[in-house]
C-alpha positions as CSV (number, residue, x, y, z in Angstrom):
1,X,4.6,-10.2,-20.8
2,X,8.2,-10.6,-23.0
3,X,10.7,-9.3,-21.4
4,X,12.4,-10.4,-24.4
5,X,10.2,-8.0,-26.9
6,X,10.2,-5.2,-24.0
7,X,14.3,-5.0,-23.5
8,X,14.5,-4.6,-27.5
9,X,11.8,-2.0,-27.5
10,X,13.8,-0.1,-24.9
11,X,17.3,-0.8,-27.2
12,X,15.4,1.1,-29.6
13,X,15.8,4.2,-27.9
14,X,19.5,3.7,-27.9
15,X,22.6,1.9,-26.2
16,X,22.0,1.3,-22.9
17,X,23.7,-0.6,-20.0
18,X,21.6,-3.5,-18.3
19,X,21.3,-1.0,-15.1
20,X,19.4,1.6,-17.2
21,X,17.2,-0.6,-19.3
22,X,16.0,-2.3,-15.6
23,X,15.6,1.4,-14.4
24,X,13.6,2.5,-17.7
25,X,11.5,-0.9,-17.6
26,X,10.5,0.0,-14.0
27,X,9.7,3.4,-14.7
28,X,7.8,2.1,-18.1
29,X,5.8,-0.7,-16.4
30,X,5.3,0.9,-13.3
31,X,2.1,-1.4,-12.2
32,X,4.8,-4.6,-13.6
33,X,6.2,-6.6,-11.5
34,X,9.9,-5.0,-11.5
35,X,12.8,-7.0,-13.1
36,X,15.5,-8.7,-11.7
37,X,18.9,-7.8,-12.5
38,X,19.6,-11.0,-13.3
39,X,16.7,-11.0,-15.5
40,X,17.9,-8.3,-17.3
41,X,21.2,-9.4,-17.8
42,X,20.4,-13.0,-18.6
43,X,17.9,-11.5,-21.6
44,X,20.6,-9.3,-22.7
45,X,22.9,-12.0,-23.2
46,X,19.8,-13.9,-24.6
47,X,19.7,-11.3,-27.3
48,X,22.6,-10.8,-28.3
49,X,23.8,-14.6,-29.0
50,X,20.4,-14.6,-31.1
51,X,21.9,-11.1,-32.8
52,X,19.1,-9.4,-32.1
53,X,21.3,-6.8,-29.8
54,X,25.1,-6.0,-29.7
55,X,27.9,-4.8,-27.5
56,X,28.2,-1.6,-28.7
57,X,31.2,-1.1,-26.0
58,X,32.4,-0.6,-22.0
59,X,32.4,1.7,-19.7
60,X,33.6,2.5,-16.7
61,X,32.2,5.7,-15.3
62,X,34.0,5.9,-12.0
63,X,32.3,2.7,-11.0
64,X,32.7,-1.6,-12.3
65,X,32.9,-1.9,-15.7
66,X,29.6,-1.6,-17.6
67,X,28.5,-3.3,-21.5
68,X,26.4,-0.9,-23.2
69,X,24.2,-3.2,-25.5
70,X,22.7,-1.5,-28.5
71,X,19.7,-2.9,-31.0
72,X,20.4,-4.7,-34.7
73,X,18.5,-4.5,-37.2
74,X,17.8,-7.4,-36.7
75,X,16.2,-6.6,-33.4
76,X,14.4,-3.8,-34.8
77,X,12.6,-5.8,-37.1
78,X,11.6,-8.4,-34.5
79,X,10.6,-5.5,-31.8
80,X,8.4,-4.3,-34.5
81,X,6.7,-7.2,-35.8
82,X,6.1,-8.4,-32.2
83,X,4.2,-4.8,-31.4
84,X,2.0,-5.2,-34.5
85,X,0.7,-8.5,-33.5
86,X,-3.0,-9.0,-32.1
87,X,-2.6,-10.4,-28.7
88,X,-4.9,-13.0,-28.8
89,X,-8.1,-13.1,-25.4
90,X,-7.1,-15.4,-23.0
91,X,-8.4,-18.8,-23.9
92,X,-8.9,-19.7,-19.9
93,X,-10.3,-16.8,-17.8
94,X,-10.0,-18.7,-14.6
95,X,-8.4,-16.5,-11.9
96,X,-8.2,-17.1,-8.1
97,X,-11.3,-15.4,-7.1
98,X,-13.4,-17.4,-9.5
99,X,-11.5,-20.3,-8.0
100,X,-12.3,-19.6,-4.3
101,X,-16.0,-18.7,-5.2
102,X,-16.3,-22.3,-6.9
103,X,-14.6,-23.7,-4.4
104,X,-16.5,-22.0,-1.0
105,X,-20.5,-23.4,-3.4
106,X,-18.8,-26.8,-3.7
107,X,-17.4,-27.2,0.1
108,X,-20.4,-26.0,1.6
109,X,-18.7,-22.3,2.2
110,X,-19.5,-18.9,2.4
111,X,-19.1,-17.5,-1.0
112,X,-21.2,-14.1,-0.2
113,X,-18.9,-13.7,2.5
114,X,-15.7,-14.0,0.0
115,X,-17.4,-12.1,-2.7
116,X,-18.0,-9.0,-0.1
117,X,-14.5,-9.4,1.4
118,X,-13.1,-9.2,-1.8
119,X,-14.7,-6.4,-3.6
120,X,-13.8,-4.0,-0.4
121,X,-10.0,-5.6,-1.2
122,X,-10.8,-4.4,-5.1
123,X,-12.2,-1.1,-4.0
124,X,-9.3,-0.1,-1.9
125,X,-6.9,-0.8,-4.8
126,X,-9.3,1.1,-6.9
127,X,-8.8,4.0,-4.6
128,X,-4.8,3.1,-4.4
129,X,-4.8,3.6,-8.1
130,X,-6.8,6.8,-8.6
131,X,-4.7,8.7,-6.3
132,X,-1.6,7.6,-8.3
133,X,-2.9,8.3,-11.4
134,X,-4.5,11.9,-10.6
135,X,-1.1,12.3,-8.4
136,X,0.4,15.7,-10.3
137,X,3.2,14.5,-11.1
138,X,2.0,11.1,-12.7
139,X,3.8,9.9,-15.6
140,X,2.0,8.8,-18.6
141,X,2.8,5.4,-18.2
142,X,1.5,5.3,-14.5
143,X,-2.0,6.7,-16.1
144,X,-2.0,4.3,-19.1
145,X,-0.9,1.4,-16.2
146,X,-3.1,2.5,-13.5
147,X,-5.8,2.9,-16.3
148,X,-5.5,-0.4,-17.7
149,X,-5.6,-1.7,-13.7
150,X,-8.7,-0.2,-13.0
151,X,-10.5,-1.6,-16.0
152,X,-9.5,-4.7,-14.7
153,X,-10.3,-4.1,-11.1
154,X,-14.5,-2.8,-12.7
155,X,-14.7,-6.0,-15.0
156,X,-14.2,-8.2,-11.8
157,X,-16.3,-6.0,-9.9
158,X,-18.7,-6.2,-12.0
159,X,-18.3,-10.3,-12.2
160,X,-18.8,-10.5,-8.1
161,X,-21.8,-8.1,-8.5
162,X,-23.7,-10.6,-11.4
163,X,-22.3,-13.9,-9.5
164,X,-23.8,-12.8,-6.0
165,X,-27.1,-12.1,-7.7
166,X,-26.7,-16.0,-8.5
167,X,-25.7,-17.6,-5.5
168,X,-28.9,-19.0,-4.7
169,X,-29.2,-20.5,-8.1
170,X,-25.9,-21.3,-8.4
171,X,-25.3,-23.1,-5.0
172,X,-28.6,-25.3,-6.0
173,X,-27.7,-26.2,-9.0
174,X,-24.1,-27.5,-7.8
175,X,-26.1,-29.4,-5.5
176,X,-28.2,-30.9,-8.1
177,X,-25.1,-32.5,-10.0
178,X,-23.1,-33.3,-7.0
179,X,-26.6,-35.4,-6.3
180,X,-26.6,-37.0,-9.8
């Protein structure tokens, strides 16, 4: 994810203070890991020595001095040709539970055992996320995240369902190559 590309999209609703954009990028991305302040802060000053974002002025407010940072047009051009690109598929789709299966066939573990373990871990999320999303007062970006989550969550689901049905197979054959 570019927090770059995601600090100018939120510029382009209009001058903000670091503060706000980190609130705004948490309530956007609410399934994200949140931002640091110093994230924030060090991308804002990121931006604006590249002139993609200015200071547009200071503020106290009762409180410390705040910069409000606002887009350029520069900045608006590269938000917007960032957002149009394809993403390209993940060229490796090696995650951690693919890693542990491998790992448990090759050591002599239980894989089955991992694979059921894990896909109550996956189903309880599943659960986690369908409550949050069907929550009444559920924002549209906690649908679209929880949403986009769950897809996720079903497509390695799915994975553990067709790799258990392999084991057997599977587990032989590693033996067969470990032997040659």
């Amino acid at each position: 994810m570019s927090t770059r590309h995601i600090l100018l999209g939120l510029l382009a609703g209009g001058p903000s203070h670091g503060y706000d954009l980190k609130r705004r990028h948490d309530d956007h991305f609410p399934q994200a890991r949140p931002l640091a302040y110093g994230q924030v802060y060090t991308t804002l000053q990121r931006l604006v020595r590249d002139g993609l974002a200015e200071v547009a002025g200071t503020d106290a407010d009762g409180g410390p001095e705040r910069t409000l940072y606002r887009l350029t047009a520069a900045g608006s051009r590269e938000v917007g040709d960032w957002s149009g690109q394809v993403t390209a598929p993940a060229p490796f789709v090696t995650n951690e539970i693919f890693a542990k299966v491998v790992v448990a066939i090759l050591t002599g573990g239980d894989p089955a055992a991992h694979l059921r373990a894990q896909r109550a871990a996956h189903l309880a999320r599943m659960r986690e996320l369908t409550a949050l999303k069907t929550a009444p007062d559920a924002s549209l970006a906690t649908v679209l995240a929880s949403d986009y989550a769950l897809h996720h969550l079903d497509a390695d689901l799915r994975w553990m369902t067709t790799t258990q049905d392999r084991l057997t197979s599977l587990t032989a054959l590693t033996a067969e190559v470990d032997r040659a």
